[in-house]
BAFI-3210 file (N, C-alpha, C; in Angstrom, 3 decimals, decimal comma, padded with zeros to 6 digits):
// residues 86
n [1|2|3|4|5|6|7|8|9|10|11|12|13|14|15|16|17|18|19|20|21|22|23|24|25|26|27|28|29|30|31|32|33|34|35|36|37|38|39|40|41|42|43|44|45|46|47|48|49|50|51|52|53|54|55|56|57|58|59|60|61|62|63|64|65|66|67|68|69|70|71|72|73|74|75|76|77|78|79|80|81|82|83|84|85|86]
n.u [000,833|000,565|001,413|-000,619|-001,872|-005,230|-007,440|-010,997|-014,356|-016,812|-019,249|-018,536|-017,584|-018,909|-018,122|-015,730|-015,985|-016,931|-014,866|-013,127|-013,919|-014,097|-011,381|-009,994|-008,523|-006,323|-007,417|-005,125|-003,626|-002,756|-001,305|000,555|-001,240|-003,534|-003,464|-002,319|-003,380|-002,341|000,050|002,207|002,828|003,725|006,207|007,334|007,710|009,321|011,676|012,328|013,092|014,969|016,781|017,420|018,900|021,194|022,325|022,726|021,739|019,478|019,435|020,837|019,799|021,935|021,153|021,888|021,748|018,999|017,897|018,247|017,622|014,708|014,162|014,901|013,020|010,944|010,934|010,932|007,959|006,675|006,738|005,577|003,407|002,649|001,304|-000,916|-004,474|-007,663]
n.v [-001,189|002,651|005,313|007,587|011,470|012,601|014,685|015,224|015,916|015,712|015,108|012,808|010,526|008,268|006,675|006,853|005,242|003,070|001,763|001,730|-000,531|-002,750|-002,959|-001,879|000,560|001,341|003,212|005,085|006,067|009,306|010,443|013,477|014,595|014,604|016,404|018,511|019,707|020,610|020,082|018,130|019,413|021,803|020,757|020,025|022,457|024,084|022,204|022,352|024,340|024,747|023,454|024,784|026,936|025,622|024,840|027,158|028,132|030,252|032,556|033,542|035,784|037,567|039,121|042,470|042,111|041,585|043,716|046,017|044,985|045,277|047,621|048,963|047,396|048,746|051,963|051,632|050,519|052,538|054,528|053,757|053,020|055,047|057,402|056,893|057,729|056,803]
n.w [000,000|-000,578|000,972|002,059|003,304|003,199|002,669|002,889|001,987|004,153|003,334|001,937|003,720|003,717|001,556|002,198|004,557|003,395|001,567|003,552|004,930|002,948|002,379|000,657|001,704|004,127|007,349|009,456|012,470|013,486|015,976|015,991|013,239|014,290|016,592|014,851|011,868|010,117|010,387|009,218|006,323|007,156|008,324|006,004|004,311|006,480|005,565|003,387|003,753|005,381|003,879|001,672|002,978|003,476|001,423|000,528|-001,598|-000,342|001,773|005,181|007,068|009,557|012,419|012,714|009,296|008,537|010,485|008,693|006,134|006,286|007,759|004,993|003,420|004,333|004,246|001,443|001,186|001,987|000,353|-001,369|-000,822|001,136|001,020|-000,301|-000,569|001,213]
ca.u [000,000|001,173|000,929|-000,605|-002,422|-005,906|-008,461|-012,383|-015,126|-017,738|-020,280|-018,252|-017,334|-019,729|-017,181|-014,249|-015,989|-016,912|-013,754|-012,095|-014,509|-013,419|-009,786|-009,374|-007,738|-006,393|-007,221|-004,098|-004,195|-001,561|-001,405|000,434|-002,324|-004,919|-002,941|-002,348|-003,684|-000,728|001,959|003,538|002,751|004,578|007,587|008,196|008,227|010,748|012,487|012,299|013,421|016,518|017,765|017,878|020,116|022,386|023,139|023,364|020,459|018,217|020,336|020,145|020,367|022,270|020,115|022,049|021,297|017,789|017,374|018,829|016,877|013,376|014,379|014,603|011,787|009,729|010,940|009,876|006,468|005,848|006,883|004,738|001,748|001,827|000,719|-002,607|-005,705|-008,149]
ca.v [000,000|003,665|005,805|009,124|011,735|012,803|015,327|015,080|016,512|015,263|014,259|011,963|009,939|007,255|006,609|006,635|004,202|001,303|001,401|000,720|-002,346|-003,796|-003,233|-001,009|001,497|001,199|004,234|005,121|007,106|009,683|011,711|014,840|015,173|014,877|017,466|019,735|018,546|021,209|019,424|017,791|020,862|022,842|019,983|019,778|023,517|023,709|020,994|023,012|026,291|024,366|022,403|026,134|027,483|025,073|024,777|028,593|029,256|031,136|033,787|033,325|037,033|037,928|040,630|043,687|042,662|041,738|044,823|046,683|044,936|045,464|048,704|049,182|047,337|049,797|052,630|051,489|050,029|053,906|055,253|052,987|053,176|055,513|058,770|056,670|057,916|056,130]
ca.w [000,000|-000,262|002,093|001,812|003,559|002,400|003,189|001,760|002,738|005,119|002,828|001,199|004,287|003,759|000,559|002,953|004,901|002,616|001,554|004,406|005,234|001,798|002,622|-000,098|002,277|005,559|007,763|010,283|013,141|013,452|017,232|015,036|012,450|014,786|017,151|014,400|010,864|008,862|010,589|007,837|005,233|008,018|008,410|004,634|004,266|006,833|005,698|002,220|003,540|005,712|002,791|000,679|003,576|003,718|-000,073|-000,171|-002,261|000,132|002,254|005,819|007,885|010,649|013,476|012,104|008,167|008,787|010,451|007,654|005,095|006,824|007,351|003,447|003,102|005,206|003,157|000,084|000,932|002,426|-000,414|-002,927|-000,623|002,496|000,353|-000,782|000,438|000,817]
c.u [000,872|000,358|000,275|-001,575|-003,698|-007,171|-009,582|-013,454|-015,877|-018,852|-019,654|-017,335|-017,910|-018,915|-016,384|-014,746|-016,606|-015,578|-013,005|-012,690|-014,078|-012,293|-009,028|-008,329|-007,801|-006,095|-006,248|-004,085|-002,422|-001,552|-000,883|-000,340|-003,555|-004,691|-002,872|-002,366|-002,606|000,172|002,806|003,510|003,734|006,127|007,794|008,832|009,347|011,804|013,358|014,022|014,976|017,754|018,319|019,020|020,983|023,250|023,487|022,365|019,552|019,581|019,890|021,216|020,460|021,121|020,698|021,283|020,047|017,222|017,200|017,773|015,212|013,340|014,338|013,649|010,642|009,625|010,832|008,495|006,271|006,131|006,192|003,671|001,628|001,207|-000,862|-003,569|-006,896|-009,370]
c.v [001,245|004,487|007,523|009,801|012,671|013,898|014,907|015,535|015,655|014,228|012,893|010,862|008,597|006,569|006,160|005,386|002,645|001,186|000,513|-000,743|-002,876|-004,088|-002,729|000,124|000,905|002,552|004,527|006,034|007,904|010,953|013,285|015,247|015,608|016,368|018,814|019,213|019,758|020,501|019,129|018,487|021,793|022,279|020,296|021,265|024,063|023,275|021,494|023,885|026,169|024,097|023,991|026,941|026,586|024,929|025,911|029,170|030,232|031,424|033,492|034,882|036,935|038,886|041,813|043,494|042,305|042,793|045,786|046,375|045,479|046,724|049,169|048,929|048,732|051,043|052,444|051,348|051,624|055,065|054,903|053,237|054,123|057,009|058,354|057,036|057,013|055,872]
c.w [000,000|000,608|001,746|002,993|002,526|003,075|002,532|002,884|003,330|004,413|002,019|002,184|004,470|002,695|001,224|003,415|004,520|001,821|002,349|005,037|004,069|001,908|001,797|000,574|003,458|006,520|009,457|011,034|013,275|014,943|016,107|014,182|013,465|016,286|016,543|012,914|009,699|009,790|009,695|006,635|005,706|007,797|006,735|004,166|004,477|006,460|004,199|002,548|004,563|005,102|001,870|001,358|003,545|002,857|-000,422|-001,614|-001,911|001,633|003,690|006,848|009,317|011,479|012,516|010,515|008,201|009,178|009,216|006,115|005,609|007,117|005,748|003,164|003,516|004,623|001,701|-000,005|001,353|001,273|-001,558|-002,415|000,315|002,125|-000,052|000,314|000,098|000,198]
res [x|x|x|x|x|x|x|x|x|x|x|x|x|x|x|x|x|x|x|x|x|x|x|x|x|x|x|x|x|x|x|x|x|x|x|x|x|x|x|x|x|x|x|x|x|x|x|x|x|x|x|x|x|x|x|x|x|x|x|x|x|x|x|x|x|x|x|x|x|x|x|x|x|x|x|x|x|x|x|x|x|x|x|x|x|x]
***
């Protein structure tokens, strides 16, 4: 069997469950989904956005240049939008 996770809506739980009496699926209980059902959307992300720092594709800031950039940021977005009225 593979394994996956699956959302579906409500009404279509009567589906889910003649399935799993046939044995077409086997439904698995998982404490982290049912704790927090993005967990593993969250982990892979992560897991994403670790693997990009480490290879040096995605920049990872110190306190001073973080400030520095967010600072820049802040003057630009007030200069693209803080004159709009509304």
């Amino acid at each position: 069997m593979t394994a996956r996770m699956i959302r579906f809506d409500e009404k279509y739980a009567h589906l889910i469950d003649e399935l799993e009496k046939c044995g077409c699926i086997e439904i698995a209980k998982d404490e982290k989904l049912e704790l927090d059902p993005y967990f593993y959307e969250r982990k892979a992300s992560l897991d994403k956005t670790l693997k990009a720092v480490e290879d040096g594709s995605m920049k990872l800031y110190d306190e001073e240049e973080w400030e520095i950039e967010m600072k820049n940021l802040d003057i630009k977005l007030e200069s693209m939008y803080g004159n709009q009225k509304n």
